[in-house]
C-alpha positions as CSV (number, residue, x, y, z in Angstrom):
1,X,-19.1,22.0,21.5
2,X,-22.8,23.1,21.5
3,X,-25.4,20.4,21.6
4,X,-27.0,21.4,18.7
5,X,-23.7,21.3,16.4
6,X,-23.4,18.1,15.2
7,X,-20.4,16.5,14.3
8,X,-20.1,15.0,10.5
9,X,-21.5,11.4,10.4
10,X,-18.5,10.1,8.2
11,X,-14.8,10.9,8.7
12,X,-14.8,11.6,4.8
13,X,-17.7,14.1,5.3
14,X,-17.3,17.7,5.3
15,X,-18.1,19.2,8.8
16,X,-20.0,22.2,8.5
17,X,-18.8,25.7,8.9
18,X,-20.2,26.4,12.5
19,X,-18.7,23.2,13.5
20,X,-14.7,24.0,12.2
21,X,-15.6,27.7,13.7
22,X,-16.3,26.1,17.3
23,X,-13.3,24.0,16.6
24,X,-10.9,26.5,15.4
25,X,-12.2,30.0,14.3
26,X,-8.1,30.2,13.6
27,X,-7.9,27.8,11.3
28,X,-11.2,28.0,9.5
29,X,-10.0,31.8,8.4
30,X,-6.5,30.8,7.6
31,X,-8.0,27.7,5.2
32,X,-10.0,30.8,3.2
33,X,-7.4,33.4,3.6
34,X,-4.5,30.9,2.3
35,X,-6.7,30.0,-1.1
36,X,-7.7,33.9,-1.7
37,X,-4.0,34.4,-1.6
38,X,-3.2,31.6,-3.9
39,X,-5.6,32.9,-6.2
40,X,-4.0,36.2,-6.2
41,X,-0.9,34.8,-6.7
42,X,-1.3,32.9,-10.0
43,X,0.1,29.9,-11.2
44,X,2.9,28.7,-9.8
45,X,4.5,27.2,-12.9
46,X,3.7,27.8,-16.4
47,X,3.8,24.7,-19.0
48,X,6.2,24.3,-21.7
49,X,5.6,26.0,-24.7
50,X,4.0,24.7,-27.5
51,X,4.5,22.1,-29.5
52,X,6.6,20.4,-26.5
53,X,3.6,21.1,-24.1
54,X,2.4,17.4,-22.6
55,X,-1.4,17.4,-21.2
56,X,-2.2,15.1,-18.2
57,X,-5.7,14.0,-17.6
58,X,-6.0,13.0,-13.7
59,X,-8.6,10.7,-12.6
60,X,-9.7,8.9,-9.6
61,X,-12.0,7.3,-7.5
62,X,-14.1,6.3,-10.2
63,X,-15.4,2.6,-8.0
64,X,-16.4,0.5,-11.0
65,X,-18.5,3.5,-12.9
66,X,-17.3,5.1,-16.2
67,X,-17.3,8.8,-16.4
68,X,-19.6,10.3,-19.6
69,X,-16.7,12.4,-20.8
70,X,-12.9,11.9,-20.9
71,X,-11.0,14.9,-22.6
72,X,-8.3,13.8,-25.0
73,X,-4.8,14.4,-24.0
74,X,-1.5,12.6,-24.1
75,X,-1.2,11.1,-20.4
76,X,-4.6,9.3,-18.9
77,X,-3.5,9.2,-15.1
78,X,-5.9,7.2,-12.6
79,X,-4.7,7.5,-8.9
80,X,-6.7,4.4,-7.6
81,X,-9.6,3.2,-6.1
82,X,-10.6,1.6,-9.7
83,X,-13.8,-0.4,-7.7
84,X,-15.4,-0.6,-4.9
85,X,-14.9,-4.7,-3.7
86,X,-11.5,-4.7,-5.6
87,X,-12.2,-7.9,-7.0
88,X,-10.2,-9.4,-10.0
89,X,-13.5,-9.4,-12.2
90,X,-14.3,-5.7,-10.9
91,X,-10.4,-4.3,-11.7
92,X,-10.4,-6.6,-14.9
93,X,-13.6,-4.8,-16.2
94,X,-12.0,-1.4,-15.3
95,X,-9.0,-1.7,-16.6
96,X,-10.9,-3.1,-20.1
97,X,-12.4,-0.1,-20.2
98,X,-9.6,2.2,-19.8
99,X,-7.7,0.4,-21.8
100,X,-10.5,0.8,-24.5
101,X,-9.8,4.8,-23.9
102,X,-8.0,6.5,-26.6
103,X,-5.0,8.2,-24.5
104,X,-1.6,6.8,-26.3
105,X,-0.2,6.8,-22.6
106,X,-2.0,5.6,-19.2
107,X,-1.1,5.1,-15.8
108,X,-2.7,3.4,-13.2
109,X,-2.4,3.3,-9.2
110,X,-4.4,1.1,-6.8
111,X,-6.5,2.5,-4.1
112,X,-7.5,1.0,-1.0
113,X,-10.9,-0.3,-2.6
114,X,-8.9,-2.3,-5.2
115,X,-8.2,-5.3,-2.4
116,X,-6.5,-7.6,-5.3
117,X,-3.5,-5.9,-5.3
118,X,-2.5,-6.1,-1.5
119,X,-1.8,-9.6,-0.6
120,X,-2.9,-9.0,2.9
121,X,-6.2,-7.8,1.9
122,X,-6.6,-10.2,-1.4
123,X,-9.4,-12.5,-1.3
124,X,-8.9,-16.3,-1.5
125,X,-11.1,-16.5,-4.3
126,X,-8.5,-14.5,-6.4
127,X,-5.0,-15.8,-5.0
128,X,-4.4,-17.3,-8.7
129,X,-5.6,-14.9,-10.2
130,X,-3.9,-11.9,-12.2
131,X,-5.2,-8.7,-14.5
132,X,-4.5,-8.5,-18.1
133,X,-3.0,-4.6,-18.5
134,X,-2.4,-4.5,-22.0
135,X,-0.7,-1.2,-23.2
136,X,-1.3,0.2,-19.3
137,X,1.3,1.2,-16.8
138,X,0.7,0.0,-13.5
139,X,2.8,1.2,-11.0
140,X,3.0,0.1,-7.0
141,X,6.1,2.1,-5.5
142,X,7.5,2.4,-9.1
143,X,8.7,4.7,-11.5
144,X,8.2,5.1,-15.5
145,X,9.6,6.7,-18.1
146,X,7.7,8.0,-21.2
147,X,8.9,9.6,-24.1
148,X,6.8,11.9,-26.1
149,X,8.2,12.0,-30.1
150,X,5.5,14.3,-30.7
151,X,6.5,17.1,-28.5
152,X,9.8,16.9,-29.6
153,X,11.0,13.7,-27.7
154,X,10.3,14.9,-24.3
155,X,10.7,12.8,-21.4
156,X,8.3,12.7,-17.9
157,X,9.1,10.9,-15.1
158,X,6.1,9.2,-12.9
159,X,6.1,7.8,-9.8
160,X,3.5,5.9,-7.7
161,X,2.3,4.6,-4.5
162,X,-0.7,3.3,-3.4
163,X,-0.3,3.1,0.7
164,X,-2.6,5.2,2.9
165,X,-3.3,5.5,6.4
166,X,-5.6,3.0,8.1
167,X,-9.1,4.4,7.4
168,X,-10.8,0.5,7.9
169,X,-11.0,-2.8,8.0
170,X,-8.7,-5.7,6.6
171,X,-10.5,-5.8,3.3
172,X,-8.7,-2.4,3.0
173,X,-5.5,-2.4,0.7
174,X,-2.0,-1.1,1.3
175,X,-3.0,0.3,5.1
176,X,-0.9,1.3,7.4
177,X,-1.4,3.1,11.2
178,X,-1.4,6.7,10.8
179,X,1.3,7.6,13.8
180,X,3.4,5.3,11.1
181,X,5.9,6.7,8.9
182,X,5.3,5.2,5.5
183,X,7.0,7.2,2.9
184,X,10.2,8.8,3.9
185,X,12.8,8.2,1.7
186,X,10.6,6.2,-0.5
187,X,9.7,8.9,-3.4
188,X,12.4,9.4,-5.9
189,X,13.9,12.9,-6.0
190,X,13.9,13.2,-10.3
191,X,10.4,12.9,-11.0
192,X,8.0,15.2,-12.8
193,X,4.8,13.6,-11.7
194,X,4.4,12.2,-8.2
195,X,1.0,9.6,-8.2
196,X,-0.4,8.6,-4.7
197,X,-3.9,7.6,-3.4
198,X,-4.0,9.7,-0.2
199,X,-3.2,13.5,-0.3
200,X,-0.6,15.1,1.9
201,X,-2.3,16.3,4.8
202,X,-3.8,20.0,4.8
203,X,-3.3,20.2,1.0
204,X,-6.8,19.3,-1.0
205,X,-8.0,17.6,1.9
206,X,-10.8,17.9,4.7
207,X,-9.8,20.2,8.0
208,X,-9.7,17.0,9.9
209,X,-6.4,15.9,8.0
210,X,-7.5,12.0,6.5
211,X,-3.8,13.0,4.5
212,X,-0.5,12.1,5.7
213,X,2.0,14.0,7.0
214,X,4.9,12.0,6.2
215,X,4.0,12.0,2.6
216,X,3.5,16.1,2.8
217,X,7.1,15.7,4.5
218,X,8.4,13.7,1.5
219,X,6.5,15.6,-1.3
220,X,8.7,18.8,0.1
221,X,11.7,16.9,-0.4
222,X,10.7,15.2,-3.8
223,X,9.3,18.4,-4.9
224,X,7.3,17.4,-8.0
225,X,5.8,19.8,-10.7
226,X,2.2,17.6,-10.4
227,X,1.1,15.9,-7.6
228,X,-2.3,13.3,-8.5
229,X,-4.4,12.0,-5.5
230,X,-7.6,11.1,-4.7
231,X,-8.9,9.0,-1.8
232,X,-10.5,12.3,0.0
233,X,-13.5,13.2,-2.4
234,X,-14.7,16.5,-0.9
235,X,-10.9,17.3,-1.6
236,X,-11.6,17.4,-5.2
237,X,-9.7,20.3,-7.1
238,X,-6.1,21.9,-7.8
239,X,-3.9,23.8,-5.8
240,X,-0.4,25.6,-7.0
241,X,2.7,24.8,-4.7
242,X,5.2,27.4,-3.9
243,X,7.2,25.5,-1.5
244,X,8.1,28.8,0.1
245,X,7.4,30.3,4.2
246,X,4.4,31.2,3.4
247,X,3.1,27.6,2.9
248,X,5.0,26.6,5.5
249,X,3.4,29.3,7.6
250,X,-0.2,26.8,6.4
251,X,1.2,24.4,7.4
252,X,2.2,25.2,11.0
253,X,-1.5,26.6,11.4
254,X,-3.4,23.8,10.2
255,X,-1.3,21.3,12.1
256,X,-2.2,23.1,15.0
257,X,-5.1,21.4,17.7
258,X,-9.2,22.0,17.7
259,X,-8.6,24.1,20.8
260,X,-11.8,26.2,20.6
261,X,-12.6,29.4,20.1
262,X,-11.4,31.4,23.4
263,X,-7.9,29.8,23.1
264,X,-7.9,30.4,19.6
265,X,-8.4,34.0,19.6
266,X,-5.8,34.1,22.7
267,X,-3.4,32.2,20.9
268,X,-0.9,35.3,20.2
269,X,1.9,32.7,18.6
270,X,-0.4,31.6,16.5
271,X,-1.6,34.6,14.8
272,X,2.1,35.6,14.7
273,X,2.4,32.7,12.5
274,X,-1.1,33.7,10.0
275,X,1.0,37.4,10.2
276,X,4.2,35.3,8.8
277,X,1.8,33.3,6.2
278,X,-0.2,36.5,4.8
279,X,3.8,38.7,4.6
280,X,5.2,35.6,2.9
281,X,2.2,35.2,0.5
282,X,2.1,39.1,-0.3
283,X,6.1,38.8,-1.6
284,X,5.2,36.1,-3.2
285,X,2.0,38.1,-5.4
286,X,4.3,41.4,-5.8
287,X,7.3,38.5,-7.0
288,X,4.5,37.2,-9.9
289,X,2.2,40.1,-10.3
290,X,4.6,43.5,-10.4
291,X,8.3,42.0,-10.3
292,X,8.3,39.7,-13.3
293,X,9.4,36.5,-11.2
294,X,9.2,33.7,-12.2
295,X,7.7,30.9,-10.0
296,X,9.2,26.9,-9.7
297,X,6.5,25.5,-7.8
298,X,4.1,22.7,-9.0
299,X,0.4,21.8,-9.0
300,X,-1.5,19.2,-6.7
301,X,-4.6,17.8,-8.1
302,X,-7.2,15.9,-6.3
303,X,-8.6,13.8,-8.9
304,X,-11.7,12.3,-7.7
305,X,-14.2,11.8,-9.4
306,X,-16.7,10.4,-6.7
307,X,-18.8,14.0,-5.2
308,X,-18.4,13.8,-1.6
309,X,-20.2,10.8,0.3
310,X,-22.3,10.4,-2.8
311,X,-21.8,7.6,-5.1
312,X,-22.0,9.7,-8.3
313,X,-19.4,10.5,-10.7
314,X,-19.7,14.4,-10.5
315,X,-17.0,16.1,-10.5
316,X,-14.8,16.3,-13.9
317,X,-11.7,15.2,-15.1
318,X,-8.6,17.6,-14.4
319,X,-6.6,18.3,-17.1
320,X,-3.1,19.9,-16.6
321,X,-0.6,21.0,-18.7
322,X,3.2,20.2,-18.2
């Protein structure tokens, strides 16, 4: 690397584009090629009709400050990190507030701020202590049920998890080391909306990978129609799932090493591959666009709230449609 390409202070800050085309002028083109494709694509699942159409309003990473503006909808979904110290008093106040919302139906994860909730990373001053939900779902590698009589007795299926890998200390909840396998076999296979803290690697995340690959492994298997995270703030957006080659084809490229730009451009297996991803992708338009198909992938949403390394609440509420 040149000497005067610096290298991002923060493991959750976004390196710049020189640096990640130094690093891997391969994968930097397939990370903008892959969303211009989705784009062309479309959406890769189109809600229920209405009156049986169910919104979703995905939050996260809010640490102990209250967004302005919450749209209305019928599912209030907050995928963790409610504070920063994850102190009873600081979750208690949260949860108050969201509770104070005017959703019918809300569902909570904890994130690795929220320390109460992990006994390993629980403070002594809180061992006796416990949080007051009210009409709140929390759920901590469990599933709910809710039925919606307004859009004609509907039923969604949520599940959620809280673990990450280990991106600090021991006042860190629900860590684990990220060679370890964490999730396989632990997401349910019937569930509309899958809830986690930490994205699946290369999907909504930075080019480093902070996600997991065992959840992305799991998440293909589970295959839900929306998957809410957070934990990775510069992540912050939506991206349509076709669970096809062609995403696999991402996949294989992004997993690949920072080898530099002269191995990169020599890499002749490699570009095979972003010839496999852009064929697969270009079915997949004609399908959607000039075939009529219809498409059965899903949605991931990075929720966060939190802009970058900043501590502002910038970035707005996602709302989806199921």
């Amino acid at each position: 690397m040149l000497p005067f390409v610096k290298a991002p202070k923060s493991p959750f800050e976004p390196p710049s584009l020189l640096f990640q085309f130094l690093s891997s002028p391969m994968k930097l083109l397939v990370r903008y090629l892959y969303a211009l494709l989705l784009f062309l694509r479309g959406p890769a699942f189109h809600p229920s009709s209405s009156p049986s159409r169910i919104r979703l309003i995905c939050i996260s990473d809010t640490h102990s400050k209250k967004p302005c503006l919450i749209p209305l909808g019928d599912v209030l979904i907050h995928a963790g990190d409610l504070t920063n110290l994850g102190s009873t008093s600081e979750i208690q106040a949260h949860v108050d507030w969201l509770s104070s919302l005017p959703h019918p139906n809300k569902i909570v994860i904890a994130g690795n701020h929220d320390s109460y909730f992990d006994s390993a990373s629980r403070s002594t001053a809180d061992a006796d202590k416990s949080i007051r939900w009210g009409d709140i779902h929390y759920l901590q590698h469990s599933t709910t049920i809710l039925v919606f009589p307004r859009h004609g007795n509907r039923k969604l299926t949520f599940y959620g998890a809280p673990q990450i890998p280990q991106c600090g200390g021991t006042e860190f909840a629900f860590q684990y080391q990220r060679s370890s396998d964490a999730w396989s076999e632990t997401v349910p296979r019937a569930i509309d909306v899958l809830i986690t803290h930490t994205p699946p690697k290369y999907h909504l995340d930075l080019s480093s990978g902070l996600g997991c690959e065992f959840l992305l492994e799991e998440v293909w298997k589970a295959r839900p129609k929306v998957h809410v995270f957070g934990h990775v703030h510069a992540g912050y957006g939506r991206e349509h799932i076709f669970w096809d080659e062609g995403q696999q084809a991402y996949e294989r490229i992004c997993a690949r090493g920072d080898n530099g730009v002269l191995i990169d451009v020599l890499a002749v297996r490699g570009w095979l591959v972003v010839i496999k991803m852009i064929w697969y992708s270009v079915l997949g338009i004609l399908w959607s666009r000039m075939w009529g198909g219809d498409s059965k992938g899903g949605i991931m949403i990075n929720a966060s709230l939190t802009y970058g390394t900043t501590s502002k609440l910038e970035n707005p509420p996602q709302v989806v449609d199921i």
